[in-house]
N, C-alpha and C positions, 0 to 999 in steps of 0.2 A: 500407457503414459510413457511418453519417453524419459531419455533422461536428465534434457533441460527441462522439461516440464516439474518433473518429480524432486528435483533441485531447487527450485523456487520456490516450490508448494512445501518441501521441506524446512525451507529456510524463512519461509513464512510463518509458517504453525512453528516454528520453534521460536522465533522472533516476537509471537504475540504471546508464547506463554513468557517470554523474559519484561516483555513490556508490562505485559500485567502485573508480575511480581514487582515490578518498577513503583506503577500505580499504588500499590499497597501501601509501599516504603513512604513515598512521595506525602501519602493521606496523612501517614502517621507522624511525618516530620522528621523520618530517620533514613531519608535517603543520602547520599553524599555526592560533593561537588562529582566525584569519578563516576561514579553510578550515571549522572547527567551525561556528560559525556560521553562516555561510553554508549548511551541510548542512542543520542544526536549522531556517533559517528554509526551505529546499526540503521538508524533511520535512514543517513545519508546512501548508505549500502543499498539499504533495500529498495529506496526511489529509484537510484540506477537502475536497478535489476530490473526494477517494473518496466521502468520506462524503455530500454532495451527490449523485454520482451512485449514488450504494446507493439514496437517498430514491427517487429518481426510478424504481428497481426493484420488482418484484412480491416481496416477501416470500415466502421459502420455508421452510416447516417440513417437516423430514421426523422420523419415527422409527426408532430405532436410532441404533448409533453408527457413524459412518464416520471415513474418514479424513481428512476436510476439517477444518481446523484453523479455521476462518472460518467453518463452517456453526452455522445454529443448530439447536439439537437440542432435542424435545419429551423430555420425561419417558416412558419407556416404562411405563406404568400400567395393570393393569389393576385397572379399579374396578369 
């Protein structure tokens, strides 16, 4: 794994065990405005990130429909 790969996957798994703890807070009614914030600007962070490293990806088209909520999906046509 390199080590932008290992960087993102880091900042990932660390970012979902913060959001979880979030979740909890959130459930119980004892989260605070900064805790909010604070998620939305991590959130903000980590869409960058992604979306950055998708660029950096070979594009993939398939057809049909699966069940990848994130795939992008051709038109199934026939012309």
């Amino acid at each position: 794994m390199s080590t932008r790969h290992g960087e993102l996957a880091m900042l990932l798994a660390h970012e979902q065990w913060r959001l979880e703890q979030l979740s909890y807070d959130v459930a119980r009614r004892r989260c605070t405005a900064r805790q909010c914030c604070e998620a939305a600007a991590v959130l903000e962070r980590l869409s960058a990130g992604l979306r950055e490293y998708a660029a950096s990806l070979p594009f993939e088209q398939r057809s049909g429909h699966g069940t990848d909520p994130f795939a992008m999906w051709e038109d199934d046509r026939d012309d």
